[in-house]
C-alpha positions as CSV (number, residue, x, y, z in Angstrom):
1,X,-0.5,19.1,-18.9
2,X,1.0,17.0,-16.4
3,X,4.1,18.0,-14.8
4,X,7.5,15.3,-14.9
5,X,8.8,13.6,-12.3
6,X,13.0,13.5,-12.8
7,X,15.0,11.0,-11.0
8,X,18.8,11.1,-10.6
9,X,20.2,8.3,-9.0
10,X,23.9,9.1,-10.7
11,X,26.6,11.7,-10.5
12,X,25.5,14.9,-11.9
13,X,25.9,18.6,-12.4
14,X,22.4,20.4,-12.5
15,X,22.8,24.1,-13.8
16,X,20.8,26.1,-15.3
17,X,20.2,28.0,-18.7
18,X,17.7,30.1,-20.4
19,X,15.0,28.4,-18.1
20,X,16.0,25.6,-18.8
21,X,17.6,22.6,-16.1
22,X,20.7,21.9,-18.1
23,X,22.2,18.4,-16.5
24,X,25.5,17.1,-17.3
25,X,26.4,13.5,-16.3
26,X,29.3,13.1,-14.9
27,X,29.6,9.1,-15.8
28,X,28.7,9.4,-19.6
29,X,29.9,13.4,-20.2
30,X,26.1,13.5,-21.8
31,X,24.5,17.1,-21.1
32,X,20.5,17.7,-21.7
33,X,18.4,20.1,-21.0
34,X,14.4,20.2,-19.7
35,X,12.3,23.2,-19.4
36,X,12.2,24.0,-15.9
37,X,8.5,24.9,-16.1
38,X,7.5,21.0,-16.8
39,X,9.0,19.9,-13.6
40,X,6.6,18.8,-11.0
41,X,8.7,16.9,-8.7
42,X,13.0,16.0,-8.6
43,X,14.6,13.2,-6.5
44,X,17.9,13.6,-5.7
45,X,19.5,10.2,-5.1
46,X,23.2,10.2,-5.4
47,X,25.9,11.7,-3.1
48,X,27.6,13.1,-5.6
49,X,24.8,15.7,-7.1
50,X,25.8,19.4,-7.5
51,X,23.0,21.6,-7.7
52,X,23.6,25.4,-7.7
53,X,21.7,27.9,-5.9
54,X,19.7,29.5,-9.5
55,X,18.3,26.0,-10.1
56,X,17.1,26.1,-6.7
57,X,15.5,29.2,-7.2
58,X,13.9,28.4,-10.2
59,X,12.6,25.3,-9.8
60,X,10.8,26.4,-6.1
61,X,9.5,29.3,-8.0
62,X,8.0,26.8,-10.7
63,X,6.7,25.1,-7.1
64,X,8.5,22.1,-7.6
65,X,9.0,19.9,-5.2
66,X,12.2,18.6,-4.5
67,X,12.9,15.7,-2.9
68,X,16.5,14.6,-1.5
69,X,17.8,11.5,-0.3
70,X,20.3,9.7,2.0
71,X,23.0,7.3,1.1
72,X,20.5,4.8,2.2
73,X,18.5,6.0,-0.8
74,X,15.6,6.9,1.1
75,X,13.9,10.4,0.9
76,X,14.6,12.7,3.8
77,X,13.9,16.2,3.0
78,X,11.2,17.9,1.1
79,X,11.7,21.7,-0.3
80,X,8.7,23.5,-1.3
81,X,8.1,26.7,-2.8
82,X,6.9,29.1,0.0
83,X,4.5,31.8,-2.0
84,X,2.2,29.6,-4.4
85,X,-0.7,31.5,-4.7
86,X,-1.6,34.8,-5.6
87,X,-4.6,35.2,-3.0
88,X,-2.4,33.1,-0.1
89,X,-3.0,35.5,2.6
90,X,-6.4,35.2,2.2
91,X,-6.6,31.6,1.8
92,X,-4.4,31.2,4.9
93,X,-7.1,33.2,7.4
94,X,-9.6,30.9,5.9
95,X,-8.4,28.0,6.8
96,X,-6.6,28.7,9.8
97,X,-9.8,29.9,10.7
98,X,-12.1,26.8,9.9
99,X,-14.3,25.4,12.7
100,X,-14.0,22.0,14.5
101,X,-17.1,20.6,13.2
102,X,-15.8,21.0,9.4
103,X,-12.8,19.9,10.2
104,X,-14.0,16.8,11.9
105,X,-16.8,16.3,8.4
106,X,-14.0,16.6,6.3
107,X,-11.6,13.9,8.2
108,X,-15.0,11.9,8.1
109,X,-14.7,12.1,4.6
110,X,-11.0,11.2,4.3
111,X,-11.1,8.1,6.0
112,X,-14.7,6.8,4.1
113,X,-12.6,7.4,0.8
114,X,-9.5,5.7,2.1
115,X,-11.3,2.8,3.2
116,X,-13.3,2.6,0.0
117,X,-10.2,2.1,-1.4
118,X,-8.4,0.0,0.6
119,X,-11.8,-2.3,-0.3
120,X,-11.4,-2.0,-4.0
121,X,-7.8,-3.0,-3.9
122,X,-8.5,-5.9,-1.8
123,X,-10.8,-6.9,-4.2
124,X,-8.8,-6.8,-7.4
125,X,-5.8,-8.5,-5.4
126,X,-8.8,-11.5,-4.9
127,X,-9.1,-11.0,-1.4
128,X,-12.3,-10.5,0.9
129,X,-13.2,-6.8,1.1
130,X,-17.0,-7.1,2.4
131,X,-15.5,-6.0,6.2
132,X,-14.4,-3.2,5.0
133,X,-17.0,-1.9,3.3
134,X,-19.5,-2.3,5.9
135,X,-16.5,-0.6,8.0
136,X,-17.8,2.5,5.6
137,X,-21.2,3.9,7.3
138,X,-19.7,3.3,10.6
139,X,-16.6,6.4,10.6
140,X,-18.6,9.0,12.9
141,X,-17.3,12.3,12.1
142,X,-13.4,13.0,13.3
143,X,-13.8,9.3,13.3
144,X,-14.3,9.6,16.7
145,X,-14.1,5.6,17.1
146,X,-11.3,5.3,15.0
147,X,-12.4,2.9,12.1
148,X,-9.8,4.0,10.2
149,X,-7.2,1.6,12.5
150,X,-10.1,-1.0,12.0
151,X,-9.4,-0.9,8.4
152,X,-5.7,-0.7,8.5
153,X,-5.6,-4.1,10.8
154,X,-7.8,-6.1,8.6
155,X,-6.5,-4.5,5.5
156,X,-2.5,-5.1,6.3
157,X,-3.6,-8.9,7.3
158,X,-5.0,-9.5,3.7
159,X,-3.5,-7.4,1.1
160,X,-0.1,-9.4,0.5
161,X,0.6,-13.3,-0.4
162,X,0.9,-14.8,3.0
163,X,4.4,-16.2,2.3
164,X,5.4,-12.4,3.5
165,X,4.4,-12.7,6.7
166,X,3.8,-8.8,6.4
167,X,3.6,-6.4,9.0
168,X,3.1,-2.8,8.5
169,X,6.1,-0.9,10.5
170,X,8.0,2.3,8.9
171,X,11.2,0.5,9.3
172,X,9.8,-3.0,9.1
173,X,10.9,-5.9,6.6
174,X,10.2,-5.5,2.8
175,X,7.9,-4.6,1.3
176,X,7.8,-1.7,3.8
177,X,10.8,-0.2,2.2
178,X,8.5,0.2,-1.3
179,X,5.6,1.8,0.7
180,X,7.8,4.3,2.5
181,X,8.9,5.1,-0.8
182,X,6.1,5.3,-2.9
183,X,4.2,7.5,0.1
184,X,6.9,9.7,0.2
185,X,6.0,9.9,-3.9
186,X,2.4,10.9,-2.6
187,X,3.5,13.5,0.3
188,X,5.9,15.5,-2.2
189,X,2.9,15.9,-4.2
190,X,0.8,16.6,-2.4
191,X,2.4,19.2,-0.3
192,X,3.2,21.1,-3.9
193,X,-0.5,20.6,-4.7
194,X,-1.1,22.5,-1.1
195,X,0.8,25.0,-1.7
196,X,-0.4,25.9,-5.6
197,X,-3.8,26.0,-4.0
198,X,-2.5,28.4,-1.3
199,X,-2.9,26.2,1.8
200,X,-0.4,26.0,4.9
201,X,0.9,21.9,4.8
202,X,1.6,22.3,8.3
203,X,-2.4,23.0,9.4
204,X,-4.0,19.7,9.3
205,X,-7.6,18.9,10.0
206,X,-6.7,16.1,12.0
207,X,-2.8,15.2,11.7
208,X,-1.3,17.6,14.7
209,X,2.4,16.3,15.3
210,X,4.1,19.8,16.9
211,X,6.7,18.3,15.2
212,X,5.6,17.4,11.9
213,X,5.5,20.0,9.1
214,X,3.2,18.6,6.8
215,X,0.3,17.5,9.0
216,X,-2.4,18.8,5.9
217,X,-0.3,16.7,3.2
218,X,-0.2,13.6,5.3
219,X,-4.3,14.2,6.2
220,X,-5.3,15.2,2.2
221,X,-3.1,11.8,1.3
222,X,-4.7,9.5,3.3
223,X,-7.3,8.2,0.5
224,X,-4.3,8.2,-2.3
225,X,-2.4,5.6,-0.2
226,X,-4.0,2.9,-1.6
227,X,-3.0,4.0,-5.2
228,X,0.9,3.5,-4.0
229,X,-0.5,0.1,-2.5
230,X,-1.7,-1.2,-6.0
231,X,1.7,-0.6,-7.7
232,X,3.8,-2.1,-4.5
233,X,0.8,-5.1,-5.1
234,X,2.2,-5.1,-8.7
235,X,5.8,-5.4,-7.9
236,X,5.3,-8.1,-5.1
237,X,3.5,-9.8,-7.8
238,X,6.5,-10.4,-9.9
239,X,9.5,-10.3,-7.8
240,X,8.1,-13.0,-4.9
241,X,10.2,-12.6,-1.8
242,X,12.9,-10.7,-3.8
243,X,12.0,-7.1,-2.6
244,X,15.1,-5.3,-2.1
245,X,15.0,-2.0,-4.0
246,X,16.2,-2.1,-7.3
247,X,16.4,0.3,-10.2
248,X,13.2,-1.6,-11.9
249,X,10.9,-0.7,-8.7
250,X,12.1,2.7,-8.3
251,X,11.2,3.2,-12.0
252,X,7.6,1.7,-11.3
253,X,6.7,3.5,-8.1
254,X,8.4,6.8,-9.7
255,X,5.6,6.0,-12.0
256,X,2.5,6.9,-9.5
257,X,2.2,10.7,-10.7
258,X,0.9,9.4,-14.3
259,X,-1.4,6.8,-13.0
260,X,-4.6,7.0,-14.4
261,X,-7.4,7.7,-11.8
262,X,-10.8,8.3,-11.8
263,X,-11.7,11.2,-9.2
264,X,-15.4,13.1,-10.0
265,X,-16.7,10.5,-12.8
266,X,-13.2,11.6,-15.1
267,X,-10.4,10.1,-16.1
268,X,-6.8,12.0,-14.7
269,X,-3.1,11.5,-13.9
270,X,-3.1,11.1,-10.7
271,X,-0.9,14.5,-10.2
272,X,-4.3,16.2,-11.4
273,X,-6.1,14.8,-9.6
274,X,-4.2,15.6,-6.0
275,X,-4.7,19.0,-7.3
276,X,-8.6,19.0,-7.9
277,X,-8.4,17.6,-4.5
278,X,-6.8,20.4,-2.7
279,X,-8.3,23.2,-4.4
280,X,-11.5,21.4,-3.0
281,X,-10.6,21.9,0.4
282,X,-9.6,25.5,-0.3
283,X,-13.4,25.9,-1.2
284,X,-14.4,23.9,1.9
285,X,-12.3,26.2,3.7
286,X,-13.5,29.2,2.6
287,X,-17.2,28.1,2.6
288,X,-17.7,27.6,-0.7
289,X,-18.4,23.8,-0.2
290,X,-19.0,21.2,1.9
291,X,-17.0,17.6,0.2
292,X,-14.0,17.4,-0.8
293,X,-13.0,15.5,-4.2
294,X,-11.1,12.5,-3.9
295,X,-10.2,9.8,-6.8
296,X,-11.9,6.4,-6.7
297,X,-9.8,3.3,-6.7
298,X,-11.3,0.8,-9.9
């Protein structure tokens, strides 16, 4: 079963009941209730959001992840549960103790699957995608020649209308702000999907920011970026210049858990599939396996 993804973006009271996340709205005095145990990920959006310290409980101990957010409206903080899996310990030695070489084969895989996506998008957006995909057999293992900025220049340059004049920066001129927000989607999840296969977020195989504590999320969701691409695509497509955040994007890229995706010749949700991807790299960690699993763009 898929988990939900709950967004409040108004005053609210979030208690809990019975295992259950009872939320009472402050605007329209309506109380419901959700079982906490269907929760995958919450974004908090509103200043005025009480949350006691039994939800909190509960809903890391379901290994949710919670997301909160400034008055901005942008995500800032990610909590994640901090014992997800029953054999952790062991899992932990195992990949703290996985060699260079696999390391570097498995970034080597990463990037080929990012930029075969990054290709198919181009394609279904009608633009040239052959450079890319020639780009493909050329990432060396640890992508030692970094094709993977190859890709990102050409791919930047062609994947919106030209009327956009887009540039990719973090803090950068729409639609950067839907990006940032639909990757931040993608790092929540997979971060939880880390941790329910009893991996360490902060350990990447190639991301190594002292400062950054989810260097194996931001690694594993390379090749899923292009997903949060397609529905940004999607809203470009219908709101022209007009990219501002409003309440009708948020709902779409809120959507990129469900998408449909096609990862080892199956159809998933996309929050199944981030999970058949990690616990792939728990096997390739513990020697169990040499590829990783990663969904297909179509």
């Amino acid at each position: 079963m898929i988990k939900r993804t709950l967004y409040f973006g108004n005053p609210a009271y979030l208690k809990t009941a019975n295992e259950q996340l009872v939320i009472e709205m402050h605007d329209t005095g309506e109380t419901k209730s959700i079982p906490i145990e269907d929760i995958g990920i919450m974004i908090l959006d509103h200043q005025q959001i009480t949350i006691t310290q039994a939800v909190l409980a509960k809903l890391l101990a379901n290994n949710t992840a919670l997301i909160t957010c400034d008055n901005t409206h942008h995500p800032v903080g990610l909590q994640l549960c901090l014992d997800g899996h029953t054999l952790q310990s062991q899992k932990f030695k195992a990949q703290i103790g996985a060699s260079a070489p696999l390391k570097k084969q498995l970034w080597q895989q990463t990037i080929i699957s990012k930029i075969e996506n990054q290709a198919s998008l181009l394609k279904s957006e009608r633009a040239e995608n052959k450079y890319l995909l020639n780009l493909t057999s050329s990432v060396k293992s640890g992508d030692s020649s970094n094709t993977e900025a190859k890709a990102a220049l050409y791919y930047w340059k062609h994947i919106f209308p030209d009327f956009l004049e887009f540039k990719r920066e973090r803090f950068g001129l729409p639609p950067n702000n839907l990006l940032n927000y639909g990757y931040a989607i993608l790092r929540a999840l997979v971060a939880r999907s880390l941790v329910a296969s009893g991996l360490l977020p902060t350990l990447g195989i190639f991301h190594r920011n002292q400062y950054n504590a989810y260097c194996l999320a931001d690694d594993v969701m390379e090749p899923y970026r292009p997903f949060a691409d397609k529905v940004v695509c999607n809203i470009v497509r219908m709101n022209g210049n007009f990219l501002e955040m409003t309440p009708s994007m948020k709902k779409e890229l809120l959507s990129i858990p469900a998408m449909d995706v096609m990862i080892d010749g199956q159809k998933s949700p996309l929050m199944n599939a981030v999970q058949r991807t990690t616990a792939s790299l728990s096997k390739c960690f513990e020697g169990d396996s040499r590829k990783l699993l990663y969904p297909v763009l179509t």
